[in-house]
Each structure stands twice: as C-alpha cells, then as structure tokens.
ZAKOL-573807 format. One record per residue (C-alpha): residue in one letter; x, z negated, y negated. Coordinates in nm, 4 decimals. Last residue first. Layout:
// residues N
+---+----------+----------+----------+
: r :       c1 :       c3 :       c2 :
+---+----------+----------+----------+
: A :        X :        Z :        Y :
...
+---+----------+----------+----------+
// end
This chain:
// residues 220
+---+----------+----------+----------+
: r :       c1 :       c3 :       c2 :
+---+----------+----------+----------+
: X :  -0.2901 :   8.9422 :   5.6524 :
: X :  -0.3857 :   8.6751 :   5.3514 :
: X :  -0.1303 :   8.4365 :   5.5094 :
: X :  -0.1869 :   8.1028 :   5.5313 :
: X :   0.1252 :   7.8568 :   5.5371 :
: X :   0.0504 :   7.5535 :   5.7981 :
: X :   0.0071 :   7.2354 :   5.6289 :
: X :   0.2537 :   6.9492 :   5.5549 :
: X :   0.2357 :   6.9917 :   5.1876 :
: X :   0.0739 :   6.6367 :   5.0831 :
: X :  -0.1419 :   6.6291 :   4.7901 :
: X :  -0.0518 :   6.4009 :   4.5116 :
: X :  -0.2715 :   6.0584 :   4.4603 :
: X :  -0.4766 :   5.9879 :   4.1890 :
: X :  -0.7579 :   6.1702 :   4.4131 :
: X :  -0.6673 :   5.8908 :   4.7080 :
: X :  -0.8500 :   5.6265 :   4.5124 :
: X :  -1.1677 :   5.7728 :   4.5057 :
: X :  -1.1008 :   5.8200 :   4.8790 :
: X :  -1.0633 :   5.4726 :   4.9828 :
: X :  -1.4243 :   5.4002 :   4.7739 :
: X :  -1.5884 :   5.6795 :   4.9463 :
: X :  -1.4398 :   5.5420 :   5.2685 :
: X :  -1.5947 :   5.2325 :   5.2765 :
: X :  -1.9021 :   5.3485 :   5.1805 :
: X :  -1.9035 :   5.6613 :   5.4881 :
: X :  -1.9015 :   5.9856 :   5.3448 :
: X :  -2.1084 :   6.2580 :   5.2983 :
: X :  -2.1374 :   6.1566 :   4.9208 :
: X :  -1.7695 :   6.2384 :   4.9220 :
: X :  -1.7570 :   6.5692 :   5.0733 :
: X :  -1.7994 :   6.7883 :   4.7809 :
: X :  -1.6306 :   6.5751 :   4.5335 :
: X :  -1.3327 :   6.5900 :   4.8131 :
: X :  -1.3322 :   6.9142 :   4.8384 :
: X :  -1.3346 :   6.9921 :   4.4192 :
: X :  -0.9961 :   6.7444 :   4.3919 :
: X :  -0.8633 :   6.9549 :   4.7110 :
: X :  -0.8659 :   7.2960 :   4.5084 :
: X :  -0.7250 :   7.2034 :   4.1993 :
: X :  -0.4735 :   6.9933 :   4.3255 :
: X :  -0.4017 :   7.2615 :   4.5722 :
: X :  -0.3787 :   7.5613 :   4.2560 :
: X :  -0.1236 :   7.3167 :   4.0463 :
: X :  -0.1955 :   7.2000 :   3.6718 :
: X :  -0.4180 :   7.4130 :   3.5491 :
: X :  -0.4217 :   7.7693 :   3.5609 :
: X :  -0.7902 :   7.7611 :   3.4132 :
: X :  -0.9281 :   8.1154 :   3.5476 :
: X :  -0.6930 :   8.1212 :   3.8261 :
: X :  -0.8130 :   7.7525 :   3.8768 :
: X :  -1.2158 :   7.8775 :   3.9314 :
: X :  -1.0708 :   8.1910 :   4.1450 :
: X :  -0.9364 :   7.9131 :   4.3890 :
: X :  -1.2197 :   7.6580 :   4.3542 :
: X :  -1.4946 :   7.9241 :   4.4194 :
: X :  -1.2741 :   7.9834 :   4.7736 :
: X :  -1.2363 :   7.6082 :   4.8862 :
: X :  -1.6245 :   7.5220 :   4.7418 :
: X :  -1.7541 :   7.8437 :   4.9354 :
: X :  -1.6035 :   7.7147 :   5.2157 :
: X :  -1.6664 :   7.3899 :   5.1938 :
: X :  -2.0458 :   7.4455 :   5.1259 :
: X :  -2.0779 :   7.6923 :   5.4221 :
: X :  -1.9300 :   7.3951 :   5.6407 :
: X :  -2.1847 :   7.1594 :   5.4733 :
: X :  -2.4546 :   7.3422 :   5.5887 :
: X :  -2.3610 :   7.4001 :   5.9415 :
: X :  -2.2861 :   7.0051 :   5.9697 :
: X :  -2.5626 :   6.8684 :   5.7366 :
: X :  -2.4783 :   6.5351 :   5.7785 :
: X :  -2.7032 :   6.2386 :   5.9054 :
: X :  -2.4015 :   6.0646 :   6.1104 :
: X :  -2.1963 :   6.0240 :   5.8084 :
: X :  -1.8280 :   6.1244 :   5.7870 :
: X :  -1.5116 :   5.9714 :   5.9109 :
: X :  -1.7613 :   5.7857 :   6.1650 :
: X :  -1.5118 :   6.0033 :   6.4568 :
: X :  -1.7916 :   6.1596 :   6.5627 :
: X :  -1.8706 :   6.2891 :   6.2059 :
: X :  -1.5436 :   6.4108 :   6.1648 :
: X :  -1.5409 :   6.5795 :   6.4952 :
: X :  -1.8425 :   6.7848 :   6.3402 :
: X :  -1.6775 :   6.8571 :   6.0410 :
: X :  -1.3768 :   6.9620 :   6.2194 :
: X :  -1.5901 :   7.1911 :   6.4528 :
: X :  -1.8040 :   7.3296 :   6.1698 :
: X :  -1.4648 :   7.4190 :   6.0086 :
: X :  -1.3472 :   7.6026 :   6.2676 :
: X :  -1.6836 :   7.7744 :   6.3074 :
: X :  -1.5751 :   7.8711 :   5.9872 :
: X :  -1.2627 :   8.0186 :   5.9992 :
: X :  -1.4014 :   8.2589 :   6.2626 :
: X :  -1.6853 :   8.3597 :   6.0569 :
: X :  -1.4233 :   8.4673 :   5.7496 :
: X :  -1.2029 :   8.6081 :   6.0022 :
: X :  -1.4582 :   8.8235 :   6.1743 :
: X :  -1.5543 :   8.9122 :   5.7864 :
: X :  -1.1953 :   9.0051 :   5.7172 :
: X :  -1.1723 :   9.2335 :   5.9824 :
: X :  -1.5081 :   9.4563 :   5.9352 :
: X :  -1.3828 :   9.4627 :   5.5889 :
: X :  -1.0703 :   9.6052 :   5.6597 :
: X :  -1.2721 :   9.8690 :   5.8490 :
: X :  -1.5171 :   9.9446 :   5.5807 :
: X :  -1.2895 :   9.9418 :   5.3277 :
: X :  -1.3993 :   9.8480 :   4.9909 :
: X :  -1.3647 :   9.4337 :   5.0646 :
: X :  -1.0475 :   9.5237 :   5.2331 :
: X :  -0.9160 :   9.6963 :   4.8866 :
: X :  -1.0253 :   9.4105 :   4.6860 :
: X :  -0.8806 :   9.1929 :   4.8888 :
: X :  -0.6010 :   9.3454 :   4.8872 :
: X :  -0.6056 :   9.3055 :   4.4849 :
: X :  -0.6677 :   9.0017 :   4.4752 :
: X :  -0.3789 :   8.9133 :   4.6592 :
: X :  -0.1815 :   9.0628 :   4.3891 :
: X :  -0.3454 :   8.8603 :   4.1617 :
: X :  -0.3066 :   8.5326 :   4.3346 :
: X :   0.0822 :   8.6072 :   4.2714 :
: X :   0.0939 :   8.6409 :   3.9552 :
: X :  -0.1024 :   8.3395 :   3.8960 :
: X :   0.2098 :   8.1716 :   4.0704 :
: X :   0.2135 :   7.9879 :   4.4458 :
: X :  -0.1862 :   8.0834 :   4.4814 :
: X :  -0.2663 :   8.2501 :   4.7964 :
: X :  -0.0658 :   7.8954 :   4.9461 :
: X :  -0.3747 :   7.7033 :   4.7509 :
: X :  -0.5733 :   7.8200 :   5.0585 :
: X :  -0.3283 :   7.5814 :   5.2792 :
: X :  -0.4212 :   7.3090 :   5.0566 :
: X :  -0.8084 :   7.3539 :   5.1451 :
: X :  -0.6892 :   7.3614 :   5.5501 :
: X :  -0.5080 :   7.0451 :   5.5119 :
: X :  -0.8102 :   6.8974 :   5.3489 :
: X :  -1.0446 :   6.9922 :   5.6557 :
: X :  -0.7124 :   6.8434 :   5.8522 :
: X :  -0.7391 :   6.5162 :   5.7089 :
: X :  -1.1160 :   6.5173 :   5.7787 :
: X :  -1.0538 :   6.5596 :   6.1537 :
: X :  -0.8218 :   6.3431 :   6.1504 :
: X :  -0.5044 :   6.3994 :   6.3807 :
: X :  -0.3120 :   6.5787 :   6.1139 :
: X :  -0.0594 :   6.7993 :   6.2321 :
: X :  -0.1484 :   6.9001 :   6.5861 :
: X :  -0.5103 :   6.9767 :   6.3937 :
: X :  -0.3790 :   7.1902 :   6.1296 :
: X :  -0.1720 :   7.3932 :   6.4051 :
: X :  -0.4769 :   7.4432 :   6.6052 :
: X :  -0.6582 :   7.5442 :   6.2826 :
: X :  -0.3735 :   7.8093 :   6.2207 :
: X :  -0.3772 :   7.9430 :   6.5617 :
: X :  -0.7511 :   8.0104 :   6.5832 :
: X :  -0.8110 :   8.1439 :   6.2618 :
: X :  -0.5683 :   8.4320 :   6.3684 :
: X :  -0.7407 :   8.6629 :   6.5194 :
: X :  -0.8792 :   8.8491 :   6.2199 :
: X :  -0.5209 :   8.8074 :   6.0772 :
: X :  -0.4171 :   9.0948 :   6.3839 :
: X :  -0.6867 :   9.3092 :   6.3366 :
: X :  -0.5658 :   9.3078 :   5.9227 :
: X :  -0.2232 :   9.3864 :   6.0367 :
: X :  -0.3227 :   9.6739 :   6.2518 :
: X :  -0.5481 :   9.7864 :   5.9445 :
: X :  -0.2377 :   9.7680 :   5.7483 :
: X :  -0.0350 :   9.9772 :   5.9683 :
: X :  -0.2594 :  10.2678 :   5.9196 :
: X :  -0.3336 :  10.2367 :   5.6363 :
: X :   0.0471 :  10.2900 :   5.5402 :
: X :   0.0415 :  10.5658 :   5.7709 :
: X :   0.1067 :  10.6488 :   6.1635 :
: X :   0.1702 :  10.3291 :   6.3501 :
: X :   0.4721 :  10.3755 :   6.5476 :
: X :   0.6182 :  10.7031 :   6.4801 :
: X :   0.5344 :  10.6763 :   6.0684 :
: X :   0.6988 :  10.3154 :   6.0845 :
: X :   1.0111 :  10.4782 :   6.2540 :
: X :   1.0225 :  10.7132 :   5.9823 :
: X :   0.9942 :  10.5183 :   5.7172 :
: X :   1.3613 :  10.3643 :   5.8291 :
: X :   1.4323 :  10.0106 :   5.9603 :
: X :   1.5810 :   9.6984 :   5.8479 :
: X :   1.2018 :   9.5132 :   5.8048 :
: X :   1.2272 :   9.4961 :   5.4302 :
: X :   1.3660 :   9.8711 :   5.3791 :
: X :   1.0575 :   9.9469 :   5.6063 :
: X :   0.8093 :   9.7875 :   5.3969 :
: X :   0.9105 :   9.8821 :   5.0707 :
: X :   0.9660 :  10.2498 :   5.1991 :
: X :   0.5965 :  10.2433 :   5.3745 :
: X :   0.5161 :  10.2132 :   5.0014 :
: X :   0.3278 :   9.9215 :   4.7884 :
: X :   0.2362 :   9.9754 :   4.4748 :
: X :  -0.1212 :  10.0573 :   4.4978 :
: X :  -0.1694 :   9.7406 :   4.7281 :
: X :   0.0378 :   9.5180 :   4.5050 :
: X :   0.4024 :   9.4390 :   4.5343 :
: X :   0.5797 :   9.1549 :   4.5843 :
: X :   0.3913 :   8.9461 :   4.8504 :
: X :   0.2580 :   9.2268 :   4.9924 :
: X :   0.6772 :   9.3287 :   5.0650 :
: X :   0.7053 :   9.0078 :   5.2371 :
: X :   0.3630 :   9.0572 :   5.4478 :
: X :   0.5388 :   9.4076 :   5.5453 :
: X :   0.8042 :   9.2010 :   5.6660 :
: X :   0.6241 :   9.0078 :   5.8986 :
: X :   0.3987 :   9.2941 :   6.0226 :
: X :   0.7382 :   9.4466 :   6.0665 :
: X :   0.9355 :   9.1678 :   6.2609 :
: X :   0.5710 :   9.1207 :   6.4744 :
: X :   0.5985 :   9.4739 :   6.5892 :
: X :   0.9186 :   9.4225 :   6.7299 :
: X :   1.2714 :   9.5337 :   6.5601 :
: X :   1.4948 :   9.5755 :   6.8724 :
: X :   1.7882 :   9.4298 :   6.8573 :
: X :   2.1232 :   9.6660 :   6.8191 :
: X :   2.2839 :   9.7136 :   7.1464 :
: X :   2.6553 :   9.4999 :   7.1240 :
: X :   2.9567 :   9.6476 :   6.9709 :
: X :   3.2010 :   9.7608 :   7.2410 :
+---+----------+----------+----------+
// end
C-alpha cells in the first residue's frame, strides 16, 4: 500500500506563499498561486486561514517575530559584533536580487504600510530589529570595535535608516550590486565611530567584496 501522504504544515505554506511573493506582486497574487506552490488545493487554504488577507496577516504576525532568529543566526555566524551589523546590511540587499524584484517588495510594503494590521506587524518588527541593533552596537563598543563615547541609541536609528535609505537610494542608481551599495554607505556611517586603527583597516576593507554568509531575510 502506498504510504499516507505528508501533511503540508503551516510553515510549508507560509513558505510557499513567500515563493509565489517572490513572483508575483500583491495585486497579482491569488490563493491559486499559493496553493499550486505549496501542493495543495485553494480550498484547503480557504479551510485553514480563510482569505488571501487572511493568510497574509498570519504571515506578517509570524515575520514580526522573527528579528530574533535572524540576529541569533547573524551572531552564530560572525562572532563580531560589528561583523554581524554588516551581515545584517547584506542581508537587506537579499530584498534586492534584481530591480524587478525590489519592486515587487515594494509593493507589499506598500500594502502593509496602508493596512492597519500589517502595519501594526511591521512596526513590531521594525522596533524589534532595532533593539537588535542597539545590542550589537553596544557589544561592539565593549568589545573596543567601536568607540567608548558612541551614541548607541542614536547610532542604531542612523544604521537603520542608512541600511533602508541605501536600498531605495541603489534602486534609483542600479549600480553595481544592491549589498555593495548598501555596506559601502554602513561603513561611512560607522567609521568615524571607530577606533584609529580600525578606521584605517576598514578603509581598506571597502575595496574588498562583501561576503554572502548571512542569513536570507525575508520581507514576510
């Protein structure tokens, strides 16, 4: 007898309704494109989470939640603090594989910023992501990778309005590649924070390419 056929989880769709995002925008995507991606029928998405909203606001609950993971996994990865503020500035650059595909994820956020639910989501992200960074920063500082006179709340909004103005600045552009882009503004930003000996180190890291050993970001 053929064996029971596995159970798609919740996770399989949220992961395959990511796939479909990455393909289609927010007014083109169906519960069709989702479901064909995750094996199953629209029917079965309708029974578990009701409408397309629907399931996207469960998605967008579950990427508020997720700042958590991803810095843990930028910090098992790159044991310096400041290596791993970096890390996290090349993972933004993953919104950004093809202009193409930074539009699209425009465009959901777009429709999260116009959502008052979505929104609610994204902004527990946003906070979350940057107490993350305050906590890097900070550990940066202990660790004499940055000065001991920084600015550690203020130069965590900096870097994260640096890491997101950089992204829209290089869809503007388009050139060369988005994480270039992106970690060649970070490190003008944090440079005069730095120590002298490493402001000349890093000068000389910028002719250098960016590494890709980062955790992918998802926008959901």
């Amino acid at each position: 007898m053929p064996g029971r056929p596995r159970k798609v989880t919740d996770d399989d769709i949220f992961a395959a309704a990511q796939r479909a995002m990455s393909r289609r925008g927010p007014h083109e995507l169906t519960l069709a494109d989702i479901a064909g991606e995750a094996g199953v029928t629209p029917g079965l998405l309708v029974q578990r989470f009701g409408s397309k909203r629907d399931l996207l606001v469960t998605l967008s609950a579950r990427f508020a939640g997720s700042a958590g993971a991803i810095f843990a996994g930028l910090r098992a990865a790159h044991p310096s603090p400041l290596a791993a503020v970096r890390a996290y500035a090349a993972c933004m650059a993953d919104l950004a594989p093809t202009p193409e595909a930074l539009l699209r994820n425009l465009a959901y956020l777009q429709v999260d910023l116009a959502d008052d639910v979505l929104r609610r989501h994204l902004v527990e992200n946003a906070r979350a992501t940057r107490r993350e960074i305050e906590a890097l920063l900070k550990g940066a500082a202990a660790a004499d990778e940055l000065r001991r006179d920084v600015d550690i709340r203020s130069l965590a909004r900096t870097v994260e309005v640096v890491v997101g103005g950089s992204l829209m600045s290089w869809a503007t552009y388009r050139e060369g590649k988005a994480v270039d882009w992106i970690v060649r503004d970070l490190d003008a930003v944090l440079e005069p924070w730095l120590p002298a000996s490493r402001s000349k180190a890093a000068a000389a890291s910028r002719t250098r390419p960016v590494t890709k050993g980062h955790r992918r970001v998802s926008r959901r």
